[in-house]
PyMOL Python script that loads the backbone (N, CA, C, O; Angstrom):
from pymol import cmd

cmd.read_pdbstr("""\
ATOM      1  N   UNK A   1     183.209 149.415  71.811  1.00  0.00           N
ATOM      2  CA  UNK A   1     181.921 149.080  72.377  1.00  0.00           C
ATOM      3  C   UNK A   1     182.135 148.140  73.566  1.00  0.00           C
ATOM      4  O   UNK A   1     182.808 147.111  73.510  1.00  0.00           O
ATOM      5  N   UNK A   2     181.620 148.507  74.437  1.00  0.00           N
ATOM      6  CA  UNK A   2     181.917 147.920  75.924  1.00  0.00           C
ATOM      7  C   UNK A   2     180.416 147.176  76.091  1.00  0.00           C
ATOM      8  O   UNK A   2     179.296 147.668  75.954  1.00  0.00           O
ATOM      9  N   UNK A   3     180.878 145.593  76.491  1.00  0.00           N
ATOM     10  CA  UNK A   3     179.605 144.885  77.007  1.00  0.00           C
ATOM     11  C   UNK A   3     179.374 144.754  78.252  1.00  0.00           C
ATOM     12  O   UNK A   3     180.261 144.174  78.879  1.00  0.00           O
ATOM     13  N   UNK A   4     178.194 145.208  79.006  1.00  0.00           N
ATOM     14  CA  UNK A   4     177.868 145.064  80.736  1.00  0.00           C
ATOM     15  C   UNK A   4     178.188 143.820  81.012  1.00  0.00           C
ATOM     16  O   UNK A   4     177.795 142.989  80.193  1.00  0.00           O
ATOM     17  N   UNK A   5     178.824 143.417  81.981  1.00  0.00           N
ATOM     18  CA  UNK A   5     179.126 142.803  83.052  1.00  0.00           C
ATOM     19  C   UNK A   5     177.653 141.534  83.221  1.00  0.00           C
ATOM     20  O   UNK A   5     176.555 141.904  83.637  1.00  0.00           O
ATOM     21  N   UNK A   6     177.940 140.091  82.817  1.00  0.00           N
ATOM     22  CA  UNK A   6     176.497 139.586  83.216  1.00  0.00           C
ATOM     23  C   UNK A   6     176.944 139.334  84.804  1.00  0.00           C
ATOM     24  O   UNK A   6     177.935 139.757  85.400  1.00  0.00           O
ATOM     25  N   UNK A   7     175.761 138.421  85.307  1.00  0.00           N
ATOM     26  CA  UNK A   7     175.599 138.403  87.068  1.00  0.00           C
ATOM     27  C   UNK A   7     176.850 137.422  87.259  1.00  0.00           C
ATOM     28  O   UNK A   7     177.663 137.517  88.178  1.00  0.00           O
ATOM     29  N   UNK A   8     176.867 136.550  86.329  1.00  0.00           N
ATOM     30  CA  UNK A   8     178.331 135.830  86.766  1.00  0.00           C
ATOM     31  C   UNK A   8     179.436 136.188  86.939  1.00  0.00           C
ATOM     32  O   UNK A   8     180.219 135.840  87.823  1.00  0.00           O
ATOM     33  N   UNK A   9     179.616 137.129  85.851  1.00  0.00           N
ATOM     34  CA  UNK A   9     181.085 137.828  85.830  1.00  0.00           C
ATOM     35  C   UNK A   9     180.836 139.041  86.763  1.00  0.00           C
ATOM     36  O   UNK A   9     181.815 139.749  86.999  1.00  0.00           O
ATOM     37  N   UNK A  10     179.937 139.287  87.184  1.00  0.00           N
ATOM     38  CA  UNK A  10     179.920 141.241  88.244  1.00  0.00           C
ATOM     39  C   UNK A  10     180.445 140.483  89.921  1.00  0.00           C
ATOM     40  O   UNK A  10     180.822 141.167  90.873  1.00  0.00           O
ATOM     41  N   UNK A  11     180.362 139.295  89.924  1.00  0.00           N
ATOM     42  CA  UNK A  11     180.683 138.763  91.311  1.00  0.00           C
ATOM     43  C   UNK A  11     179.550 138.917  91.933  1.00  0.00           C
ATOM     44  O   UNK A  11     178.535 138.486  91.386  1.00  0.00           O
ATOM     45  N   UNK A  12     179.476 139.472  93.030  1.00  0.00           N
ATOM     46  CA  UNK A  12     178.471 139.555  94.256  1.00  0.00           C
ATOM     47  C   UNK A  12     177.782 140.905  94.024  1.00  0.00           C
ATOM     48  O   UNK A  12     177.590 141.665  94.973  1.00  0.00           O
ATOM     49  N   UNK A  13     177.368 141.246  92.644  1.00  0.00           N
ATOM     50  CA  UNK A  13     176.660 142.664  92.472  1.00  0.00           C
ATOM     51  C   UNK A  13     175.084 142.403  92.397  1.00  0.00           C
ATOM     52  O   UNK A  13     174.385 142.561  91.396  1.00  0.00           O
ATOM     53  N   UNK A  14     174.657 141.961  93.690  1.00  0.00           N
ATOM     54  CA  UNK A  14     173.269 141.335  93.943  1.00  0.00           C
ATOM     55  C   UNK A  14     172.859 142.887  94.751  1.00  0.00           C
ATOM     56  O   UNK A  14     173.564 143.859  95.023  1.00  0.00           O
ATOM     57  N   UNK A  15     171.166 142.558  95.010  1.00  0.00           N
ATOM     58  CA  UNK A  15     170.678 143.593  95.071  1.00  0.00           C
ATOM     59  C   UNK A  15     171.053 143.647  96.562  1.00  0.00           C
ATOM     60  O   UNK A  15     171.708 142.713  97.022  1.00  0.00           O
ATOM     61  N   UNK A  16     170.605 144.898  97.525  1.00  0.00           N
ATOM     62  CA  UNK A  16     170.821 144.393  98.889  1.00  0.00           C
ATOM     63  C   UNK A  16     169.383 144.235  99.169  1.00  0.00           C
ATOM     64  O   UNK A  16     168.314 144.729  98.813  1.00  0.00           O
ATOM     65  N   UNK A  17     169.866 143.257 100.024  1.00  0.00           N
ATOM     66  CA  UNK A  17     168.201 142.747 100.553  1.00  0.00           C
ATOM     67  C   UNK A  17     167.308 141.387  99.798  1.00  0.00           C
ATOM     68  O   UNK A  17     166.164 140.954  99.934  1.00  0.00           O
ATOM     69  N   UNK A  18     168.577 140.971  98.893  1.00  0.00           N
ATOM     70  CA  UNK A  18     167.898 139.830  97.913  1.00  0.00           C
ATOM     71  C   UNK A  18     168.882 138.561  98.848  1.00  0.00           C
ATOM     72  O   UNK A  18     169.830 138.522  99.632  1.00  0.00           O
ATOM     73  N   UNK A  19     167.809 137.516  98.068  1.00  0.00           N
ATOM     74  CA  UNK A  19     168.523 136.111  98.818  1.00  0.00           C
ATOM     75  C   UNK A  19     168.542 135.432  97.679  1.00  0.00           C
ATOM     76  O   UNK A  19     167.638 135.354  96.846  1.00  0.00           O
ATOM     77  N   UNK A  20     170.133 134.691  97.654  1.00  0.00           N
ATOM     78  CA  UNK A  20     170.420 133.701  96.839  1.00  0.00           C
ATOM     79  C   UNK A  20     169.309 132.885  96.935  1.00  0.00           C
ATOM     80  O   UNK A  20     168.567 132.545  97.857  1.00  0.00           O
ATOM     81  N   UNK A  21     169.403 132.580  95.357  1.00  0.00           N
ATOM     82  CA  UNK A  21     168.607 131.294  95.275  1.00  0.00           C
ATOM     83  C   UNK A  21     168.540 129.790  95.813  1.00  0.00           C
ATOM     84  O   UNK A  21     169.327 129.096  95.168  1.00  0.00           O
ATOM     85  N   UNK A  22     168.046 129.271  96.512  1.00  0.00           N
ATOM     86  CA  UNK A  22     168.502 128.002  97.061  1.00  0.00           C
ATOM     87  C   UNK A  22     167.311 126.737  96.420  1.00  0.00           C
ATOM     88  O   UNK A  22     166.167 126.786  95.968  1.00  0.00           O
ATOM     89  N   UNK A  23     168.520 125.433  96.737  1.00  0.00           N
ATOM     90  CA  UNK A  23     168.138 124.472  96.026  1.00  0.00           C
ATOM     91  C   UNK A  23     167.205 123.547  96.748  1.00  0.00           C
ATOM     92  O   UNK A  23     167.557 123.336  97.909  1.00  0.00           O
ATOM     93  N   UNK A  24     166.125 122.949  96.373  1.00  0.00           N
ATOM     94  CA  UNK A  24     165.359 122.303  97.511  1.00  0.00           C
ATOM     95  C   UNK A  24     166.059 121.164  97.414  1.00  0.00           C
ATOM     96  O   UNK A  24     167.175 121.137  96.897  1.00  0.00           O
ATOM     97  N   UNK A  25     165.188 119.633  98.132  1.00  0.00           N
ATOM     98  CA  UNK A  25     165.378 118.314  98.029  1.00  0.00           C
ATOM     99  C   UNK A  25     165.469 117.532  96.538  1.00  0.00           C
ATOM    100  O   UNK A  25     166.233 116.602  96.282  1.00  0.00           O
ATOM    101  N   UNK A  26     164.627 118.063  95.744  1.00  0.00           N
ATOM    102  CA  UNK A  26     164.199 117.582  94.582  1.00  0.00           C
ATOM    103  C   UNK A  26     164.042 118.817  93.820  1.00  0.00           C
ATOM    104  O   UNK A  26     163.133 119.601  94.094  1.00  0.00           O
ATOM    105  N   UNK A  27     164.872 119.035  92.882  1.00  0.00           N
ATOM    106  CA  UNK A  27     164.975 120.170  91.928  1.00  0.00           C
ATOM    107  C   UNK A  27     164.433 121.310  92.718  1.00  0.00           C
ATOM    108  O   UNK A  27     165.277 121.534  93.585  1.00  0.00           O
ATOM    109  N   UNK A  28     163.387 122.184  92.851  1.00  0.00           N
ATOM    110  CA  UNK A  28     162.869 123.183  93.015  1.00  0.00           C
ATOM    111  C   UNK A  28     161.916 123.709  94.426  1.00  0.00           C
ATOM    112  O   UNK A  28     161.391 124.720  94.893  1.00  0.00           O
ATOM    113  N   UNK A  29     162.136 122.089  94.741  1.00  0.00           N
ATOM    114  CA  UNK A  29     160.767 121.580  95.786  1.00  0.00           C
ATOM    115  C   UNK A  29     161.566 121.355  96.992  1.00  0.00           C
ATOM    116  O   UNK A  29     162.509 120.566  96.934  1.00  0.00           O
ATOM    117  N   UNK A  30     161.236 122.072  98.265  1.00  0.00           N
ATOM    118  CA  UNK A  30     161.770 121.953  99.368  1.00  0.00           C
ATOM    119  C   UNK A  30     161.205 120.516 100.255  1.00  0.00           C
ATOM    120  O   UNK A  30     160.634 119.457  99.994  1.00  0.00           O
ATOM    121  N   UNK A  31     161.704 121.155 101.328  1.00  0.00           N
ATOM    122  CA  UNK A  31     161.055 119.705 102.016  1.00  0.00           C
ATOM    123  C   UNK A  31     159.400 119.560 102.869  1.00  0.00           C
ATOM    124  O   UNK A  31     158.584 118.729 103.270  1.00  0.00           O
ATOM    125  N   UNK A  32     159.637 120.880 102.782  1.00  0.00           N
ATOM    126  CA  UNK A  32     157.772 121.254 103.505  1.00  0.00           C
ATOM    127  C   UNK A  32     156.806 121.135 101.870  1.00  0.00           C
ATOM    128  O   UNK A  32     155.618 120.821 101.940  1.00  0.00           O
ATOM    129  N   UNK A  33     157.340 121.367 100.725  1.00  0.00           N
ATOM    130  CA  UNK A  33     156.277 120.722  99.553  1.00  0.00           C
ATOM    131  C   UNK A  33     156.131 119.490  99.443  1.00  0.00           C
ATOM    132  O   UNK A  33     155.045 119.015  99.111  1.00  0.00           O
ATOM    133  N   UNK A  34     157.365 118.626  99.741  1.00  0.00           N
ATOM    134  CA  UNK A  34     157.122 117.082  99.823  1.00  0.00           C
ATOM    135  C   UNK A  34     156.254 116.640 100.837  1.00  0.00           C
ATOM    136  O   UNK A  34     155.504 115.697 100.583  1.00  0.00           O
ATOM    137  N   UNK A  35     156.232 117.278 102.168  1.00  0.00           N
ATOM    138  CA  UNK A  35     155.910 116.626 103.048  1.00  0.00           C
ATOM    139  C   UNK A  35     154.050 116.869 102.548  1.00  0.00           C
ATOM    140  O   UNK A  35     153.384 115.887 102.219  1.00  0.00           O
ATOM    141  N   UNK A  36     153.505 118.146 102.572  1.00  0.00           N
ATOM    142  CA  UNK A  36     152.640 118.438 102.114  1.00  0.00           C
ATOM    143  C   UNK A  36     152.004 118.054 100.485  1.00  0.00           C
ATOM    144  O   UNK A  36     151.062 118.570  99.883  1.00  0.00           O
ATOM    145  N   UNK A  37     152.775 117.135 100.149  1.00  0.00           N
ATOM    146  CA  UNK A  37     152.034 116.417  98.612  1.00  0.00           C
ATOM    147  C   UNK A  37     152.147 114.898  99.406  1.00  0.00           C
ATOM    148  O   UNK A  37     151.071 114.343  99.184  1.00  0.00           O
ATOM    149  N   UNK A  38     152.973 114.042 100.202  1.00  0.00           N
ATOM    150  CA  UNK A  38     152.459 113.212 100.781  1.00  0.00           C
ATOM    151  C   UNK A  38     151.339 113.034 101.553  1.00  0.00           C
ATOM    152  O   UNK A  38     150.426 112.208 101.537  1.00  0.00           O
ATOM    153  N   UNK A  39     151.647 114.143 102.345  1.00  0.00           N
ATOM    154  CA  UNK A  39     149.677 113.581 102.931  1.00  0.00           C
ATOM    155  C   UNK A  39     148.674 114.183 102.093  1.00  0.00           C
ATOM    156  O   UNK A  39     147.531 114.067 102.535  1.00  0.00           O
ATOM    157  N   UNK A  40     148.778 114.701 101.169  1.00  0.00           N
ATOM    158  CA  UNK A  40     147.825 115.288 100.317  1.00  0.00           C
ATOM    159  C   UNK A  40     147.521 114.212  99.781  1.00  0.00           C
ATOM    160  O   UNK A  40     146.304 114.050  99.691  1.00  0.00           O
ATOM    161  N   UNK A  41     148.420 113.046  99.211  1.00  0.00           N
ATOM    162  CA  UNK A  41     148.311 112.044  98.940  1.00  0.00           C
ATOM    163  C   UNK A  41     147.547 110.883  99.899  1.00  0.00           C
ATOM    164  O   UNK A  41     146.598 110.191  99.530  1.00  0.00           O
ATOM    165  N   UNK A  42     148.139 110.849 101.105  1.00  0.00           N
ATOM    166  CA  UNK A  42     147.436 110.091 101.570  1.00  0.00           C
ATOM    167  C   UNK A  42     146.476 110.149 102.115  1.00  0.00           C
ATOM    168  O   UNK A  42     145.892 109.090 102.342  1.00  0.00           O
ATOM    169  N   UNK A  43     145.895 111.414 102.562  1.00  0.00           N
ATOM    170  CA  UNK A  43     145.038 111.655 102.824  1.00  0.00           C
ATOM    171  C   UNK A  43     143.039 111.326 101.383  1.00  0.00           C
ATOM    172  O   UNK A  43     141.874 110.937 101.471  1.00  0.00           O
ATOM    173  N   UNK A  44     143.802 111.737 100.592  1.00  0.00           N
ATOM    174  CA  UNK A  44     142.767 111.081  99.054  1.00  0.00           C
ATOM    175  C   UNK A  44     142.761 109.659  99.100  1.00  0.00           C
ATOM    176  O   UNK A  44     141.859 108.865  98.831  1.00  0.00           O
ATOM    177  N   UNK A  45     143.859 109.491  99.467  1.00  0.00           N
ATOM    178  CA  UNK A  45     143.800 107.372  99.265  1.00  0.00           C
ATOM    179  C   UNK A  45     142.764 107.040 100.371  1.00  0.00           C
ATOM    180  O   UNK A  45     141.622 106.653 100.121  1.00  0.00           O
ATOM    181  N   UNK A  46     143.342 107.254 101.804  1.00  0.00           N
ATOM    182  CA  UNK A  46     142.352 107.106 102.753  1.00  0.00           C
ATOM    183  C   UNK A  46     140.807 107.508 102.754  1.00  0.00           C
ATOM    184  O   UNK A  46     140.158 106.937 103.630  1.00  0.00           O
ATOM    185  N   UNK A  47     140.107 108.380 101.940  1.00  0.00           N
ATOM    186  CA  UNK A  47     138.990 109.281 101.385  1.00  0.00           C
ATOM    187  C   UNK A  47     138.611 108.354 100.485  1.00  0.00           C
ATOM    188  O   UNK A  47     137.585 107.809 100.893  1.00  0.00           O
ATOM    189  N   UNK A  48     138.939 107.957  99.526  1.00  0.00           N
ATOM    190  CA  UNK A  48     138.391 106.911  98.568  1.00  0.00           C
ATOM    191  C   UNK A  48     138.337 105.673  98.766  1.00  0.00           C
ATOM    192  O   UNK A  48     137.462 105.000  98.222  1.00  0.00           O
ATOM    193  N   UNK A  49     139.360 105.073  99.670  1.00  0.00           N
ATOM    194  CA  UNK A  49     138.992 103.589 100.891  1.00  0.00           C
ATOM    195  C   UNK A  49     138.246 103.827 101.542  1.00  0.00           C
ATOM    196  O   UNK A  49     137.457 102.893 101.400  1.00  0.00           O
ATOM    197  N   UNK A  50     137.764 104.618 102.410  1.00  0.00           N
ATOM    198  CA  UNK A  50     136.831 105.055 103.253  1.00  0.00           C
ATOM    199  C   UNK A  50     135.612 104.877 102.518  1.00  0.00           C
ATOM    200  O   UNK A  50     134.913 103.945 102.914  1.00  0.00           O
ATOM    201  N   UNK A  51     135.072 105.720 101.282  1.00  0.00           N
ATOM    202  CA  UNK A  51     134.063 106.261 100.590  1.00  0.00           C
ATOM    203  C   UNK A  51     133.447 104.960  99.399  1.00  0.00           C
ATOM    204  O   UNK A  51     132.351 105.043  98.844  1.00  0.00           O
ATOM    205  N   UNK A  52     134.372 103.881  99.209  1.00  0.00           N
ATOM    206  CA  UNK A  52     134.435 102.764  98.318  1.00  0.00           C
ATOM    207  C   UNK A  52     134.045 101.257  99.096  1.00  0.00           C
ATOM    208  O   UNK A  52     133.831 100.169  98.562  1.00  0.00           O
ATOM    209  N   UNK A  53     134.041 101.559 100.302  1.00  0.00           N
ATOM    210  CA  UNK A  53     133.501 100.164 101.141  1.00  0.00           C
ATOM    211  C   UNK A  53     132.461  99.813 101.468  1.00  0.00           C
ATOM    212  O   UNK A  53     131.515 100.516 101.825  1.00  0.00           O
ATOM    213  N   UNK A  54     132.514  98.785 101.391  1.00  0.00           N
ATOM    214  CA  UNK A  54     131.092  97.773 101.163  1.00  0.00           C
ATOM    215  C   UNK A  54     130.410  97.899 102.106  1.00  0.00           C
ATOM    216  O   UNK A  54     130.789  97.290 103.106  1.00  0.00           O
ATOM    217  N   UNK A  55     128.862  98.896 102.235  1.00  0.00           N
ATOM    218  CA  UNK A  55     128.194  98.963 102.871  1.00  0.00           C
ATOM    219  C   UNK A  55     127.736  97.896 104.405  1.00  0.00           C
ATOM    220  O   UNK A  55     127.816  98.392 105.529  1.00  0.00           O
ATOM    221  N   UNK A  56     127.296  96.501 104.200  1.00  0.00           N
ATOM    222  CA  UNK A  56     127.678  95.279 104.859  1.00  0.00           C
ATOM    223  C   UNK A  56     128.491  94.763 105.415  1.00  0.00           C
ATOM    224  O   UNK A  56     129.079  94.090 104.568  1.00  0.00           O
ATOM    225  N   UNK A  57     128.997  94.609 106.464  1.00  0.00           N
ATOM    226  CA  UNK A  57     129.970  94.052 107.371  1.00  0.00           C
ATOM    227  C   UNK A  57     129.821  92.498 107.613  1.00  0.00           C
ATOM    228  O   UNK A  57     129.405  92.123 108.709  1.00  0.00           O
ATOM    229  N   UNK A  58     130.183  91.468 106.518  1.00  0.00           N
ATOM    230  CA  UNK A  58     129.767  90.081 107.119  1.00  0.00           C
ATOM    231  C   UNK A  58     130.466  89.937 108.428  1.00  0.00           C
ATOM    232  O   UNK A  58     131.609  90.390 108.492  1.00  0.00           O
ATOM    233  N   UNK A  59     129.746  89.156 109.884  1.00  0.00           N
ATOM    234  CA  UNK A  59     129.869  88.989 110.801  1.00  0.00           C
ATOM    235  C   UNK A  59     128.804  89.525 111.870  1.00  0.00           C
ATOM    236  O   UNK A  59     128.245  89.019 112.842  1.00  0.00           O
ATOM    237  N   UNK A  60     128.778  90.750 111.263  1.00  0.00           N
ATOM    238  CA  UNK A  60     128.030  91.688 112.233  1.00  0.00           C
ATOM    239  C   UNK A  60     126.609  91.676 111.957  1.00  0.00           C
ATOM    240  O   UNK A  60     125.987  92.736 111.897  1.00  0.00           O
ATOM    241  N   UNK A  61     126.117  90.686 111.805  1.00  0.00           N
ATOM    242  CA  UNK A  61     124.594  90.529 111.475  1.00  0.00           C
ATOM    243  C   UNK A  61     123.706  90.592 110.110  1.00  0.00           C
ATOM    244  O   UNK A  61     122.659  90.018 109.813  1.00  0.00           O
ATOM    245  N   UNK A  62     124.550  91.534 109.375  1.00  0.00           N
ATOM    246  CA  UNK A  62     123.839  91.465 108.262  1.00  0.00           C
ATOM    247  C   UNK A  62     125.088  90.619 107.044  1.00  0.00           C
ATOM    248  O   UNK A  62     126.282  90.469 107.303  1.00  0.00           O
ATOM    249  N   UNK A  63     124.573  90.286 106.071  1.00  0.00           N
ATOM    250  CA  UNK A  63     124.955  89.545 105.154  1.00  0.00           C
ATOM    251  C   UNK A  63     124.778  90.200 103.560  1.00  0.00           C
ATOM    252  O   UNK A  63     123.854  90.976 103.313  1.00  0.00           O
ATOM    253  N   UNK A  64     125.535  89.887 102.773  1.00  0.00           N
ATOM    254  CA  UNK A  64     126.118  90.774 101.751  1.00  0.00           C
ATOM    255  C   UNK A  64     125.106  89.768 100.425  1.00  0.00           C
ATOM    256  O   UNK A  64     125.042  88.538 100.426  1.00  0.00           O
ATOM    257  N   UNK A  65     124.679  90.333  99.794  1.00  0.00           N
ATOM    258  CA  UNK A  65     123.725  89.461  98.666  1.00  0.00           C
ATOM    259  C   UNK A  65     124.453  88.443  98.029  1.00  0.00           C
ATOM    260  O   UNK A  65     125.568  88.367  98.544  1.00  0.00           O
ATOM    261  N   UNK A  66     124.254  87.443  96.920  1.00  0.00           N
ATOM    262  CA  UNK A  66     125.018  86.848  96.501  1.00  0.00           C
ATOM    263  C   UNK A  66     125.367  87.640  95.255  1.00  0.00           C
ATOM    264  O   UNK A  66     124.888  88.745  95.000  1.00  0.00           O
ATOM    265  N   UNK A  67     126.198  87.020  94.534  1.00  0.00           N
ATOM    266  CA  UNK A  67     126.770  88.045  93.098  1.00  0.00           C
ATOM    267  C   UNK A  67     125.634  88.076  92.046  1.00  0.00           C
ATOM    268  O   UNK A  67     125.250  87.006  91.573  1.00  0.00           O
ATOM    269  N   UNK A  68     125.184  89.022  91.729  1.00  0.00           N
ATOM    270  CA  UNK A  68     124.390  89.553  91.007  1.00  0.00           C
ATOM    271  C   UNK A  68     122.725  89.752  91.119  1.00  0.00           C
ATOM    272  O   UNK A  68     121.903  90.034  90.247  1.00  0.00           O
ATOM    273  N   UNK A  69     122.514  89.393  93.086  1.00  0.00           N
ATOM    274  CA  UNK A  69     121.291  89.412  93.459  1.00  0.00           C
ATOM    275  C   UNK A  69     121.263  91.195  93.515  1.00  0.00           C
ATOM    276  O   UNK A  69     122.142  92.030  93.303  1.00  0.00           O
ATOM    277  N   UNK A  70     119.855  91.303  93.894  1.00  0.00           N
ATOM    278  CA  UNK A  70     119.930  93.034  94.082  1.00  0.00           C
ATOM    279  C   UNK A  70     119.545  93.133  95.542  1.00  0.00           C
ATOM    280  O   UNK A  70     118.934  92.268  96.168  1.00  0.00           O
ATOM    281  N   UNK A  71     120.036  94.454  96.071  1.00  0.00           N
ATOM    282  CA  UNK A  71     120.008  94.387  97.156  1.00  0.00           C
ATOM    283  C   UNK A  71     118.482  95.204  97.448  1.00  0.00           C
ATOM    284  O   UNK A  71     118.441  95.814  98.517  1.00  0.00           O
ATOM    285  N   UNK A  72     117.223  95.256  96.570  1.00  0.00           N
ATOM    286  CA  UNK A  72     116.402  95.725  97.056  1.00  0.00           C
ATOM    287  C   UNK A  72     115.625  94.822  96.058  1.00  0.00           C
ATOM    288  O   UNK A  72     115.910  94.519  94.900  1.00  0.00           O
ATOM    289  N   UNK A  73     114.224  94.368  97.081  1.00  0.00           N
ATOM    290  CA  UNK A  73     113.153  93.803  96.660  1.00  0.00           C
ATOM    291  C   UNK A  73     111.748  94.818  95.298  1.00  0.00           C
ATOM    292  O   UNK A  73     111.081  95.805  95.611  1.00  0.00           O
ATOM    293  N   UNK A  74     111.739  94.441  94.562  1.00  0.00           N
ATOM    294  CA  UNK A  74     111.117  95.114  93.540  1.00  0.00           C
ATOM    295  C   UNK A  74     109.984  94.496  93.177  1.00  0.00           C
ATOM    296  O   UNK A  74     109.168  94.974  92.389  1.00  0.00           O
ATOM    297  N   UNK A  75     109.895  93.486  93.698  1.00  0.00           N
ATOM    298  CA  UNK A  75     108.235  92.794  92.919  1.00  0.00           C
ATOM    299  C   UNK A  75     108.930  91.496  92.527  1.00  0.00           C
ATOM    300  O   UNK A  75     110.094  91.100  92.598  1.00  0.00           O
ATOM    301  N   UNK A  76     107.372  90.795  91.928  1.00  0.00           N
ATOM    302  CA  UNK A  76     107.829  89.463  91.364  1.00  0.00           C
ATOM    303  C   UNK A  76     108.366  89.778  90.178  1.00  0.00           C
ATOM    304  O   UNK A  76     108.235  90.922  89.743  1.00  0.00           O
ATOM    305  N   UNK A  77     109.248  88.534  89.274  1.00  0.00           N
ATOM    306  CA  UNK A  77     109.579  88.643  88.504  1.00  0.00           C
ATOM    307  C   UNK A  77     108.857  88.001  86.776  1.00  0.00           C
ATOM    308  O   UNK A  77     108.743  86.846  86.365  1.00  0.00           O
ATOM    309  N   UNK A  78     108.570  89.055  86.260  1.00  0.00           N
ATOM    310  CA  UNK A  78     107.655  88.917  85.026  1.00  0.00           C
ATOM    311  C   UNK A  78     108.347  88.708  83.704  1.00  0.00           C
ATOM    312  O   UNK A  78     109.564  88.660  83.878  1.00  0.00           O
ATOM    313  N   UNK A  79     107.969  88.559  82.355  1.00  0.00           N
ATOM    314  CA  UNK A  79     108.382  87.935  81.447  1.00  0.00           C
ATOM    315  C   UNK A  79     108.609  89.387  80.375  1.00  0.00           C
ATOM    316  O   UNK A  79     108.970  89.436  79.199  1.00  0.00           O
ATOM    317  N   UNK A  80     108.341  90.164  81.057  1.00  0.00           N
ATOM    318  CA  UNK A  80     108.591  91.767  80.047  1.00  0.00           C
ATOM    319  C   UNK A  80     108.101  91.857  79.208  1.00  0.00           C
ATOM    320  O   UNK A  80     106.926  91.501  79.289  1.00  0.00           O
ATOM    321  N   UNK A  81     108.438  92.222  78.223  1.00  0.00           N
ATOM    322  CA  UNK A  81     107.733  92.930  76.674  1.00  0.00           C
ATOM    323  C   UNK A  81     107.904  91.851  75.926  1.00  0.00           C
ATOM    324  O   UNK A  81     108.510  90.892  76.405  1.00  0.00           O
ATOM    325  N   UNK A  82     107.355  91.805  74.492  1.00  0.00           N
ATOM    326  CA  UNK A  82     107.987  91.196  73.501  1.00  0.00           C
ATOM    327  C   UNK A  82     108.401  92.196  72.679  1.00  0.00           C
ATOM    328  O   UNK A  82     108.424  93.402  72.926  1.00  0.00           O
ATOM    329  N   UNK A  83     108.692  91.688  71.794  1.00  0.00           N
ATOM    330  CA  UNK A  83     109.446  92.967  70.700  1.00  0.00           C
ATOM    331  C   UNK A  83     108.223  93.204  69.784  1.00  0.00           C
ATOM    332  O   UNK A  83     107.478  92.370  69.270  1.00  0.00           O
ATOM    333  N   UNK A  84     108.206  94.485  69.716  1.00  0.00           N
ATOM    334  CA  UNK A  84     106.631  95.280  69.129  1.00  0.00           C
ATOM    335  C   UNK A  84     105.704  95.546  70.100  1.00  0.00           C
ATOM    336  O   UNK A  84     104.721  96.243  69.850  1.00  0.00           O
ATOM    337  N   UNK A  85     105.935  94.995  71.346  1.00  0.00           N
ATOM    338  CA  UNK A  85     105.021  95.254  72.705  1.00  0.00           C
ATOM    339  C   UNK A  85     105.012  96.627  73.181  1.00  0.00           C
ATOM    340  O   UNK A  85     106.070  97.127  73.565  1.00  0.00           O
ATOM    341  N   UNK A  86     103.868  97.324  73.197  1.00  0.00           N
ATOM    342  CA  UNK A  86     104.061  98.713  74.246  1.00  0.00           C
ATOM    343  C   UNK A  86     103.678  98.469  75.264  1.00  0.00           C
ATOM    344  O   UNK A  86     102.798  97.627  75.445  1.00  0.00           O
ATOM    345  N   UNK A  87     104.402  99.338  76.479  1.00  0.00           N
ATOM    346  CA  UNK A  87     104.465  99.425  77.787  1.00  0.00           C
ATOM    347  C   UNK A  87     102.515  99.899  78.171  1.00  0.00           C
ATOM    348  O   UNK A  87     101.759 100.721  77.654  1.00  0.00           O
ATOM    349  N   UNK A  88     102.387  99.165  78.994  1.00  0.00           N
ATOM    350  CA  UNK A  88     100.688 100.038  79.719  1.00  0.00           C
ATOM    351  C   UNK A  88     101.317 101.643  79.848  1.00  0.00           C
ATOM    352  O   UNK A  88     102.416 102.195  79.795  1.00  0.00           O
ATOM    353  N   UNK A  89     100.203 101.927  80.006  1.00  0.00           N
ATOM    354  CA  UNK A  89     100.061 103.966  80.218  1.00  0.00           C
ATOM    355  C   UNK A  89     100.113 103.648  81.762  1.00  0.00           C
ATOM    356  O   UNK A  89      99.756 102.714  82.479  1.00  0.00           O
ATOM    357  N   UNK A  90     100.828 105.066  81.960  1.00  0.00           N
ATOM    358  CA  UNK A  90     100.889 104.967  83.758  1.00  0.00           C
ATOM    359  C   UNK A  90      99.784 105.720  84.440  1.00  0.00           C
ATOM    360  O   UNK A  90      98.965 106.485  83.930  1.00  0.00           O
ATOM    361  N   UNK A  91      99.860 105.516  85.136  1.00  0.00           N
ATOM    362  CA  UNK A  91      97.879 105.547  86.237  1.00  0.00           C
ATOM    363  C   UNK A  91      98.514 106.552  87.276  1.00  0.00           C
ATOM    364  O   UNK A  91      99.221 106.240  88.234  1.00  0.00           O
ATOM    365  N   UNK A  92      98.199 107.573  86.973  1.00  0.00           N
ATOM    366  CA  UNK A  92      98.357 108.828  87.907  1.00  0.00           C
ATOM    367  C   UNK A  92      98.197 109.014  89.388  1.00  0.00           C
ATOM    368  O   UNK A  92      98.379 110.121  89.895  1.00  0.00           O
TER     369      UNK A  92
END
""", "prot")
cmd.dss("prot")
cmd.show_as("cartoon", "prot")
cmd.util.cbc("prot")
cmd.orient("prot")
């Protein structure tokens, strides 16, 4: 009983028209996937710094509330419910 030849032992019995396999920078990954997951990267960092900044620019005229003021006027401030209190009916 005769066993076929695997690809290691046949030598160079590759197909014609096939290309060795080649090794990138990092296991599998060439250098155009790295370059393209870095700015993929930085490009999201810059997108979420951009998209995460504080509306207000102190200097430039307007001024940033103090910590835990709100930044929109709602009315005076009232004493709320008590507990067992229902809310008024709303007026259409």
């Amino acid at each position: 009983m005769t066993v076929p030849p695997t690809s290691d032992q046949a030598g160079s019995a590759e197909a014609p028209g096939s290309r060795p396999p080649t090794h990138g920078l990092i296991g599998p990954f060439t250098g155009r996937h790295l370059v393209i997951l870095v700015a993929t990267v930085a490009g999201v960092t810059a997108l979420i710094l951009v998209l995460f900044q504080p509306v207000g620019h102190p200097g430039r005229g307007s001024e940033l509330p103090a910590p835990g003021a709100s930044f929109f006027l709602l009315g005076e401030e009232g004493t709320g419910l008590a507990v067992g209190q229902r809310p008024p009916e709303l007026v259409k």
